[in-house]
TORFISE-18093 format. One line per field, with one value per residue (C-alpha): residue number from 1; residue in three letters; x, y, z. Coordinates in nm, 3 decimals. Layout:
! residues N
marpa: [NUM:...]
dodo: [ALA:...]
east: [X:...]
north: [Y:...]
up: [Z:...]
//
This chain:
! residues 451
marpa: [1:2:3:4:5:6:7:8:9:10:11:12:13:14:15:16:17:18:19:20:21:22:23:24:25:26:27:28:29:30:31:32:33:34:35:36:37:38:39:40:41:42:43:44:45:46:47:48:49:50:51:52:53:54:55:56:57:58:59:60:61:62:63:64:65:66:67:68:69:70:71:72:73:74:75:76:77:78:79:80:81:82:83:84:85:86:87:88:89:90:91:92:93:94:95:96:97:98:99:100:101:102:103:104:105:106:107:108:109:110:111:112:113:114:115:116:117:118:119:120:121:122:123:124:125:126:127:128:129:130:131:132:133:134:135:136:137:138:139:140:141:142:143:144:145:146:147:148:149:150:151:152:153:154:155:156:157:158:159:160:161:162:163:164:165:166:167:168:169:170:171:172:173:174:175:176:177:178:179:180:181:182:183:184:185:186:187:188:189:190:191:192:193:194:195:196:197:198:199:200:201:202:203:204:205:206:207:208:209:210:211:212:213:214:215:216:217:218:219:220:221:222:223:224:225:226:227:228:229:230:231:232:233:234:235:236:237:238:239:240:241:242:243:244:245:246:247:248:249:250:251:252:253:254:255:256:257:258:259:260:261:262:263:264:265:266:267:268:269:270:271:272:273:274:275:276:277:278:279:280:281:282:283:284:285:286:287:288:289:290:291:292:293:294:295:296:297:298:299:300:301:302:303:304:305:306:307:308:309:310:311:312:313:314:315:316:317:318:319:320:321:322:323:324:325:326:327:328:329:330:331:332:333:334:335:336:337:338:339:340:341:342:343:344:345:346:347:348:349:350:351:352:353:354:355:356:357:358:359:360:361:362:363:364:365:366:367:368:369:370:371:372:373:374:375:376:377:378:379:380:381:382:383:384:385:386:387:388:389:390:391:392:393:394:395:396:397:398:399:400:401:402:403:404:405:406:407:408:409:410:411:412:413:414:415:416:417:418:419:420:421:422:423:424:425:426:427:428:429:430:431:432:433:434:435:436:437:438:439:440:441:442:443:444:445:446:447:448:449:450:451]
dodo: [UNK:UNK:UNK:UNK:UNK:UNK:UNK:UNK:UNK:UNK:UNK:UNK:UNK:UNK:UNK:UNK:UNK:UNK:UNK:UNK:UNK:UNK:UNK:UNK:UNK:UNK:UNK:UNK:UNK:UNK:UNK:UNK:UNK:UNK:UNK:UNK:UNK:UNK:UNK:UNK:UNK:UNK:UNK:UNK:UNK:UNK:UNK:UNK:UNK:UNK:UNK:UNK:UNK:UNK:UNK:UNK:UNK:UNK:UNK:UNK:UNK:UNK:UNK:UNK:UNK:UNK:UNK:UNK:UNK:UNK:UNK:UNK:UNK:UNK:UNK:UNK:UNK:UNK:UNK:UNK:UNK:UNK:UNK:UNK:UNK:UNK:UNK:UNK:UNK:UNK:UNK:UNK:UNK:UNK:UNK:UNK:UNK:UNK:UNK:UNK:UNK:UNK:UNK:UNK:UNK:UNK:UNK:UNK:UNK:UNK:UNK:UNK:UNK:UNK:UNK:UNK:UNK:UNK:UNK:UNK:UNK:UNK:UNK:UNK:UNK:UNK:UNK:UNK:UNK:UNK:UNK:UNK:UNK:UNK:UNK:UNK:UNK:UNK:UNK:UNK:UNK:UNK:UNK:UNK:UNK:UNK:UNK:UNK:UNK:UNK:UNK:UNK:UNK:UNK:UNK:UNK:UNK:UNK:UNK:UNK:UNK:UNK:UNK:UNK:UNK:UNK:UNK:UNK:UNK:UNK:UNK:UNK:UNK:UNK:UNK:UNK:UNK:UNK:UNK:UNK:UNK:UNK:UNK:UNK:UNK:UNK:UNK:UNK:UNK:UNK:UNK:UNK:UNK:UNK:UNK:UNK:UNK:UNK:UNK:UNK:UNK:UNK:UNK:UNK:UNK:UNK:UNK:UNK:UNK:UNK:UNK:UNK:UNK:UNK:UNK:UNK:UNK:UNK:UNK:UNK:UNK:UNK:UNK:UNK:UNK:UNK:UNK:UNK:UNK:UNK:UNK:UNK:UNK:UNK:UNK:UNK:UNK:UNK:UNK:UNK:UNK:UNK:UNK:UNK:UNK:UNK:UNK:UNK:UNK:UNK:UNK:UNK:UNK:UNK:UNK:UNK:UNK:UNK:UNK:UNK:UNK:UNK:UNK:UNK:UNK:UNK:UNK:UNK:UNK:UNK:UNK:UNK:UNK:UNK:UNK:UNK:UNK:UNK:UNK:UNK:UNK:UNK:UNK:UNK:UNK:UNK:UNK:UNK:UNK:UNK:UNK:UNK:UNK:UNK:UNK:UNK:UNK:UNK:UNK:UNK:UNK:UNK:UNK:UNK:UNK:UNK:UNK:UNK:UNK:UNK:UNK:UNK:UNK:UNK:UNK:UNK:UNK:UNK:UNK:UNK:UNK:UNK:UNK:UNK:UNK:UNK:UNK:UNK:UNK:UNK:UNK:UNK:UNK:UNK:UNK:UNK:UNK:UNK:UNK:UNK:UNK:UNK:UNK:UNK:UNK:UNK:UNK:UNK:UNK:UNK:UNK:UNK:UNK:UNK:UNK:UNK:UNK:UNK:UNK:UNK:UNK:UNK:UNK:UNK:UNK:UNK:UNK:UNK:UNK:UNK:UNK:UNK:UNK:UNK:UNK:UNK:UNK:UNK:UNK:UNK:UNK:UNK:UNK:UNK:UNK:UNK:UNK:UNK:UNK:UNK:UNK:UNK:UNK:UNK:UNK:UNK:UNK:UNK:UNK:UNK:UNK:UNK:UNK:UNK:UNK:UNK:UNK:UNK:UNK:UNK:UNK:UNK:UNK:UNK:UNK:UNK:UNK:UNK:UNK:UNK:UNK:UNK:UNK:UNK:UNK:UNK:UNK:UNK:UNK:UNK:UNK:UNK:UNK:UNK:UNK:UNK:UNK:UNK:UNK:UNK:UNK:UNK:UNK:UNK:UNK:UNK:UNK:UNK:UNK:UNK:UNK]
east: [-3.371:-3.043:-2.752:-2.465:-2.094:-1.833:-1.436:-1.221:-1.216:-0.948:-1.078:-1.193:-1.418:-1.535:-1.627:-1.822:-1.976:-2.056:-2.165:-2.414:-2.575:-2.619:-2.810:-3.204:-3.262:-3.236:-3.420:-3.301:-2.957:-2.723:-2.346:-2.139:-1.777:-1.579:-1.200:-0.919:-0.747:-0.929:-0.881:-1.047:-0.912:-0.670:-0.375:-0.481:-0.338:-0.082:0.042:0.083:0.378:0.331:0.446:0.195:-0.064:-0.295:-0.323:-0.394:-0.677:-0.842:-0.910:-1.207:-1.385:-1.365:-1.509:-1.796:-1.884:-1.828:-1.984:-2.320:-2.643:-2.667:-2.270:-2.147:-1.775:-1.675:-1.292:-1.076:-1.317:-1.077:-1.245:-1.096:-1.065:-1.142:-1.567:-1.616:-1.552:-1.656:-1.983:-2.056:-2.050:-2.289:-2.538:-2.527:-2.573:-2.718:-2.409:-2.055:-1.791:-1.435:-1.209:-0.898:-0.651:-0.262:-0.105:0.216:0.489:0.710:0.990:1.324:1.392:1.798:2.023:2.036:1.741:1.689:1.998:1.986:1.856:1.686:1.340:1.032:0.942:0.654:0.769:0.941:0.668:0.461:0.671:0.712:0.307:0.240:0.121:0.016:0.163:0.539:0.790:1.117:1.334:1.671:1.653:1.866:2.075:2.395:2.358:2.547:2.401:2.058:1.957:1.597:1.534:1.265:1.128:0.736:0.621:0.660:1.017:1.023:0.815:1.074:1.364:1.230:1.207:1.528:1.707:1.440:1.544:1.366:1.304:1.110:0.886:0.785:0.451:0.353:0.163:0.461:0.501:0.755:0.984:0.997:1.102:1.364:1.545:1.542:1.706:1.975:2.007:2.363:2.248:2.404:2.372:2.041:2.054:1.731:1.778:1.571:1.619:1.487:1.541:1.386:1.142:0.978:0.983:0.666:0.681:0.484:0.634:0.507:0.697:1.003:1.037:0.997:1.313:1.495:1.266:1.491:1.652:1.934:1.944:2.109:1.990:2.286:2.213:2.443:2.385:2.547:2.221:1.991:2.160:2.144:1.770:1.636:1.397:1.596:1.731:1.373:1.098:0.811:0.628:0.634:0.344:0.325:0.432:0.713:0.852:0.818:1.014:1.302:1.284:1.347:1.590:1.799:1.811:1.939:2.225:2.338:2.358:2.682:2.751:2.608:2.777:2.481:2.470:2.302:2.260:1.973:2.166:1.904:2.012:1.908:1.944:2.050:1.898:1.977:2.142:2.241:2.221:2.545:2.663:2.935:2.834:2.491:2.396:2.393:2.669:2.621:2.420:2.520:2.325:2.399:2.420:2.133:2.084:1.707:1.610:1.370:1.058:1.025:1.251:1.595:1.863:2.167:2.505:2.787:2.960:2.830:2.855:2.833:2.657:2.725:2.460:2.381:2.007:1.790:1.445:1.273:0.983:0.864:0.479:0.243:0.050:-0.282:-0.234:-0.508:-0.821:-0.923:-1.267:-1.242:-1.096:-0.783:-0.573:-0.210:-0.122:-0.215:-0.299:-0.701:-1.005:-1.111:-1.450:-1.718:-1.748:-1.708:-1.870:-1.698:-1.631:-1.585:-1.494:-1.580:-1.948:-2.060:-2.086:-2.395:-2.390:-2.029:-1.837:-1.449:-1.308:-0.976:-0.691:-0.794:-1.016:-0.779:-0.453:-0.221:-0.297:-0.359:-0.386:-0.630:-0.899:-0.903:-1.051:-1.395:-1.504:-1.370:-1.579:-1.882:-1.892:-1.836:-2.162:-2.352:-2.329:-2.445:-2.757:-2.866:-2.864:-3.045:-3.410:-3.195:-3.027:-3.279:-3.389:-3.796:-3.675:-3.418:-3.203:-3.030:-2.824:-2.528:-2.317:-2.552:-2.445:-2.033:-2.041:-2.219:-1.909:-1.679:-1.563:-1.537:-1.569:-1.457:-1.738:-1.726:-1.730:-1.409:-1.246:-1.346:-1.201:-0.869:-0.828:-0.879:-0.580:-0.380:-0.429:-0.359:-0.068:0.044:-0.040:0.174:0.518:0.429:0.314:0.007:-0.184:0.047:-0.005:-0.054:0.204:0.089:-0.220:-0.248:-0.272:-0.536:-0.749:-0.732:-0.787:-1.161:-1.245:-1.191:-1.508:-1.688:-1.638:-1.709:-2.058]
north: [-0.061:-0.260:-0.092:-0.214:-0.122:-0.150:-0.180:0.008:0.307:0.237:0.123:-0.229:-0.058:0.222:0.009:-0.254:0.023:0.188:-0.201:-0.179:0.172:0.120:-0.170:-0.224:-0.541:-0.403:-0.098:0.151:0.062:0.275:0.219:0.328:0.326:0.237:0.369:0.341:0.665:0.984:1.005:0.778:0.641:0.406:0.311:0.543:0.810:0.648:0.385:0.546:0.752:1.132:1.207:0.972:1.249:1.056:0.745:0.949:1.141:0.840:1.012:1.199:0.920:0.785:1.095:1.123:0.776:0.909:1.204:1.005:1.103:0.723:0.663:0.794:0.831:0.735:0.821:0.737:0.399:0.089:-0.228:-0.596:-0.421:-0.213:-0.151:-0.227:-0.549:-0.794:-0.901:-0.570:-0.455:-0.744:-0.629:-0.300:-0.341:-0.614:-0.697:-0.606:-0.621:-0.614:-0.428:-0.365:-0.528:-0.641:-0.432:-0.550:-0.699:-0.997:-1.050:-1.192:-1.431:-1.422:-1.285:-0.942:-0.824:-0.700:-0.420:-0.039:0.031:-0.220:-0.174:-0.279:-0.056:-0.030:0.186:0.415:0.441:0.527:0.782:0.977:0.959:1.098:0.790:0.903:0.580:0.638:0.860:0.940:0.636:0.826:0.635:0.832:0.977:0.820:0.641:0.653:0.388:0.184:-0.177:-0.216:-0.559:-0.656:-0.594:-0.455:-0.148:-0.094:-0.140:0.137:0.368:0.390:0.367:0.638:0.894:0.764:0.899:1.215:1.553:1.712:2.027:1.802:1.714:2.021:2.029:1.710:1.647:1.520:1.690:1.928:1.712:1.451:1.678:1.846:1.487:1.411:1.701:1.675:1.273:1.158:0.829:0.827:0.510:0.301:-0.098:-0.232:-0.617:-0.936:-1.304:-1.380:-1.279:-0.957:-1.110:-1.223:-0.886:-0.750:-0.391:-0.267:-0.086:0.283:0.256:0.085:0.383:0.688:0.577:0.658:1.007:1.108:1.478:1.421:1.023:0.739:0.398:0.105:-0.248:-0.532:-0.716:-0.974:-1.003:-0.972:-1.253:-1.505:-1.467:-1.780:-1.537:-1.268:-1.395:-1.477:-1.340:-1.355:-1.608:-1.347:-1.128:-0.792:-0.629:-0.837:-0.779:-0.388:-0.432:-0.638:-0.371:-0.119:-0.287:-0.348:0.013:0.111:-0.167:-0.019:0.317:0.494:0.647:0.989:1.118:1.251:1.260:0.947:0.622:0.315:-0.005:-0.259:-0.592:-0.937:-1.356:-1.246:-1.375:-1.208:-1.407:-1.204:-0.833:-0.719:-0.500:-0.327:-0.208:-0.262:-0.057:-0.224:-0.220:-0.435:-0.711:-1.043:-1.167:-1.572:-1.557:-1.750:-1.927:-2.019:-2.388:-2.568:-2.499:-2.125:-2.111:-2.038:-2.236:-2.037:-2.138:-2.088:-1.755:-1.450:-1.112:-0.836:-0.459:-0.156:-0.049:0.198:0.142:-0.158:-0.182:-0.515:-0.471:-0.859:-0.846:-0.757:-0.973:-0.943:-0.977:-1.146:-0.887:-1.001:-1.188:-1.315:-1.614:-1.639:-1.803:-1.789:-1.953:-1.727:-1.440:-1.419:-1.460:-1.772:-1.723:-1.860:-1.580:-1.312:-1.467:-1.536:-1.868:-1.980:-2.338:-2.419:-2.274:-1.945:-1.676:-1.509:-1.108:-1.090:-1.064:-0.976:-0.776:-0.645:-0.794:-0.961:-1.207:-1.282:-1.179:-0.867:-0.918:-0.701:-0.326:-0.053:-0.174:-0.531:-0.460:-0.371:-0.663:-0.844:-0.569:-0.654:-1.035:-0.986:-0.695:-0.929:-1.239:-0.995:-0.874:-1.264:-1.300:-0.987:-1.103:-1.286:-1.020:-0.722:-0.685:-0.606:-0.411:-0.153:-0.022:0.277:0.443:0.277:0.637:0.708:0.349:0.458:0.784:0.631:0.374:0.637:0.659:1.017:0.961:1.180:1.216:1.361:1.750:1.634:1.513:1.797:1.994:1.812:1.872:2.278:2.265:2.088:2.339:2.579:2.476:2.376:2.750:2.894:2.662:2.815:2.466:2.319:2.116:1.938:1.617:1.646:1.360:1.319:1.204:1.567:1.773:1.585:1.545:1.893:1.973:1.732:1.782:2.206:2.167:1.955:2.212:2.503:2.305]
up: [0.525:0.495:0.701:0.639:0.787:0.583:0.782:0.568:0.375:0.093:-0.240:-0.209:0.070:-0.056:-0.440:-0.182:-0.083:-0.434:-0.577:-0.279:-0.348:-0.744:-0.765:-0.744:-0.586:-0.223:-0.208:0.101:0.171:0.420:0.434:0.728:0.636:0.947:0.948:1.183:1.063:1.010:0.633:0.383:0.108:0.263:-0.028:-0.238:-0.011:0.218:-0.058:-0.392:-0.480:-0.403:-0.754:-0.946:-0.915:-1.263:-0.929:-0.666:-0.866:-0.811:-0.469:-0.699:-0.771:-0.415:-0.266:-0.490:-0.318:0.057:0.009:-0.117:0.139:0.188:0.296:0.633:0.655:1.041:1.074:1.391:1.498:1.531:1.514:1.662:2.015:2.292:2.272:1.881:1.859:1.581:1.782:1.878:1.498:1.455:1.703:1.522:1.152:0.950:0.774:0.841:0.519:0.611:0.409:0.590:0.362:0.416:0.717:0.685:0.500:0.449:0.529:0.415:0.654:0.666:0.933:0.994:0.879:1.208:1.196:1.228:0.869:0.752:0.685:0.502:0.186:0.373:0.626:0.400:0.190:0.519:0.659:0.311:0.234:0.558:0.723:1.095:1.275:1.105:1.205:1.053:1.165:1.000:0.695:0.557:0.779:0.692:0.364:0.082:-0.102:-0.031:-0.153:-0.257:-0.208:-0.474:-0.878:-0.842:-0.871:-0.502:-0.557:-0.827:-0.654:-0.347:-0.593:-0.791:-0.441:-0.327:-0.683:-0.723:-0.637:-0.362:-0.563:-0.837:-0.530:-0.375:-0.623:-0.459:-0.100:0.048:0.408:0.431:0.737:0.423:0.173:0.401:0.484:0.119:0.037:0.286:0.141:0.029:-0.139:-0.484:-0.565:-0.530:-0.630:-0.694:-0.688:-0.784:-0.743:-1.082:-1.417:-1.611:-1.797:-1.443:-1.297:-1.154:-1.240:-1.500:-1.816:-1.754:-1.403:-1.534:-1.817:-1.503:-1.351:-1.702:-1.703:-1.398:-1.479:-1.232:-1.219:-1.475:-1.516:-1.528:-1.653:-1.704:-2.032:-1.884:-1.642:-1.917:-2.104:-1.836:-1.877:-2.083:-2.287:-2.339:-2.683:-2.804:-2.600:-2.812:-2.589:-2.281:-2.221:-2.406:-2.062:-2.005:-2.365:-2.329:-2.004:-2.168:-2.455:-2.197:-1.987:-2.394:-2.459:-2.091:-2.084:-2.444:-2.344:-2.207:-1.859:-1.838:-1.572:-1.352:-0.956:-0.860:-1.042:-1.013:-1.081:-1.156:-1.067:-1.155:-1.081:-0.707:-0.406:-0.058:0.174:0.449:0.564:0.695:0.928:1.203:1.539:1.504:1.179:0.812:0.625:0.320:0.170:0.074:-0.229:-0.369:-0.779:-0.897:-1.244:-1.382:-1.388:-1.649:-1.382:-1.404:-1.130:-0.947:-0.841:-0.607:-0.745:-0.447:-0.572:-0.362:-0.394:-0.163:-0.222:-0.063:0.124:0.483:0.387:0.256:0.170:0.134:-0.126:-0.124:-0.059:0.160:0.408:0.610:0.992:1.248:1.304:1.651:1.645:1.303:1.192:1.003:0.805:0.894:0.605:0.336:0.548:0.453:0.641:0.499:0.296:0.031:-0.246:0.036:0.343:0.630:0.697:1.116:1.092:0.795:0.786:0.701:0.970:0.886:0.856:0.819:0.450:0.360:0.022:-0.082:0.020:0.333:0.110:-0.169:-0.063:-0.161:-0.533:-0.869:-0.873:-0.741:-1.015:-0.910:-0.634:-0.826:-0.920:-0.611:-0.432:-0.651:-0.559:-0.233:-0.258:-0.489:-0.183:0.064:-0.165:-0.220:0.182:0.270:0.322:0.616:0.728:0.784:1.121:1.160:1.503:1.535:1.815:1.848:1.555:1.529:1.580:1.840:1.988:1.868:2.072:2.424:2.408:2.486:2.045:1.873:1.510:1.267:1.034:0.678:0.801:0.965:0.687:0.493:0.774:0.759:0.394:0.446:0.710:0.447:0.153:0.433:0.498:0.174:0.107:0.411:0.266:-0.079:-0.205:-0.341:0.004:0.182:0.415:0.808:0.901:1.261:1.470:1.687:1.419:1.195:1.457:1.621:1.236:1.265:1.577:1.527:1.287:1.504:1.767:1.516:1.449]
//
């Protein structure tokens, strides 16, 4: 038998784990999944939008994996420190795969980024998904109008809640405290800005076209933005999903005001250059105009202009941070590998593997991370005659629970999604997120007591 643990529970983990269970050249493989939170599924539930409910079905397909007799979901075990470390996972299974992707994000790098109300997307995006670790920081407790600093889709996603409705999201899991800030919000105007021109924009089309879906929100685009763009008069050498966004972006900039409560000004060829602010809090930003150059590129051109803004959201990346025990690289924020194997100075660190993020960087969308999951599985299989130990020592949860650790096993998570219809049910919702660490474990460990 190969046991294997896999560090991570969000989809490049949980696909390492399905490439290692449907496969025939290593008969008898178990897969423990390793979490640091008590719910699996890591993005899929704590980084896509509550309202993009087609995504977050993926949660289906997921679960069908976890809940395979060969895959043990272990919720609430952090790895790096205290009694798991890296070595000790080594002692324990056969082969360790890390899966714990990009915790955190980049940032900006000008002054004032560190003012009252300034924040990463990924914070906001935390505290409305629930995230156990955020709490509500008063994003919004005196904004008017918010910057989003940044064209992806992660940019779109928090432009789209900022300009939603909170009525149009009481059908989603969103937990209530969100829902009741949001609809107390004043921002009516949110600017979502990037340094480059439209045709570079890293959104795709389908999210682009939701912010124009808004029932109480307008769109506003200067066609004087969209002209500085070299392809915008001819754009036939773009990519199909760059064309459909410049289609879109034409059709918004011809249209006239509507007149509705909030608008999303979508602004282009402006780099920030300083965050602004009076006693403490932000005020505006300061963004340089910026023309492209024959490389693909920017080039800032002296005038400035300053936004409006109580609130701003960077949305420029993600980025892995250090797991302690295993190398890094600082540079591009991966642990350095050879077609998923670690690599500690250079040579291979046998019985330890990386997927997801952590091994190629913050990258592609929830599907990439199949195939990235598959070579990483498809390394491991090749070293296995190496890896399986002819003795055996104690059960690796067995080993877990006499080091003082309380995982939440599948029952638990099961347990934790009952509370959450239940209380989805007593708010007259559909099930509704448990935002904070006491009540999703009392939620797990009520079954475990119960059992």
């Amino acid at each position: 038998m190969l046991q294997v643990a896999v560090v991570g529970s969000g989809p490049s983990g949980v696909y390492t784990a399905q490439s290692l269970l449907q496969q025939s050249r290593v008969p008898g493989v178990r897969v423990d999944v390793l979490d640091r939170l008590p719910c699996p599924y890591g993005l899929v539930r704590y980084g896509v939008a509550p309202d993009h409910e087609k995504i977050k079905s993926l949660q289906n397909n997921l679960r069908t994996v976890l809940a395979d007799d060969r895959v043990r979901f272990l919720g609430s075990v952090e790895v790096g420190s205290g009694p798991l470390t890296p070595e000790r996972l080594r002692e324990l299974y056969d082969a360790v795969v890390y899966c714990v992707g990009a915790a955190t994000d980049r940032r900006l790098g000008i002054p004032g980024e560190e003012l009252a109300g300034s924040y990463s997307a990924t914070e906001f995006v935390s505290w409305y998904s629930a995230h156990p670790d955020t709490d509500e920081n008063g994003f919004l407790r005196v904004a008017r109008s918010a910057v989003v600093i940044g064209v992806g889709n992660v940019a779109v996603d928090v432009t789209r809640i900022l300009a939603r409705g909170a009525d149009e999201l009481r059908s989603t899991d969103m937990p209530q405290s969100a829902l009741d800030v949001l609809a107390r919000s004043q921002v009516r105007d949110v600017h979502m800005v990037g340094r480059r021109g439209p045709s570079q924009a890293k959104f795709s089309t389908k999210e682009l076209r939701e912010l124009g879906a808004l029932p109480d929100a307008e769109v506003v685009v200067d066609p004087a933005e969209l002209a500085l763009d070299p392809a915008w008069a001819d754009p036939t050498s773009l990519p199909a999903v760059n064309r459909r966004n410049l289609e879109v972006l034409r059709g918004w900039s011809e249209r006239a005001p509507q007149g509705r409560a909030r608008r999303i000004h979508l602004r282009f060829f402006l780099r920030p250059v300083a965050i602004l602010g009076t006693a403490g809090h932000v005020t505006s930003v300061r963004f340089e105009r910026t023309l492209p150059d024959d490389q693909g590129q920017v080039t800032g051109t002296g005038q400035y202009e300053d936004l409006d803004a109580q609130l701003v959201l960077r949305s420029v990346g993600y980025r892995g941070v250090p797991l302690e025990g295993l190398p890094f690289d600082a540079g591009h924020g991966t642990v350095p590998h050879r077609a998923g194997r670690v690599l500690r100075d250079g040579a291979v660190s046998p019985r330890e593997y990386v997927a997801g993020w952590i091994k190629r960087g913050p990258t592609g969308v929830i599907g990439t991370n199949r195939p990235c999951a598959k070579e990483t599985a498809s390394s491991l299989l090749d070293d296995a005659p190496g890896l399986v130990r002819q003795e055996r020592g104690d059960d690796p949860l067995s080993a877990l629970r006499a080091a003082g650790l309380r995982p939440v096993e599948w029952t638990g998570w099961q347990a934790i999604e009952r509370a959450e219809s239940e209380l989805g049910a007593a708010q007259g919702r559909g099930s509704v997120k448990i935002p904070d660490w006491d009540g999703l474990l009392r939620a797990a460990r009520d079954a475990d007591d119960r059992a």
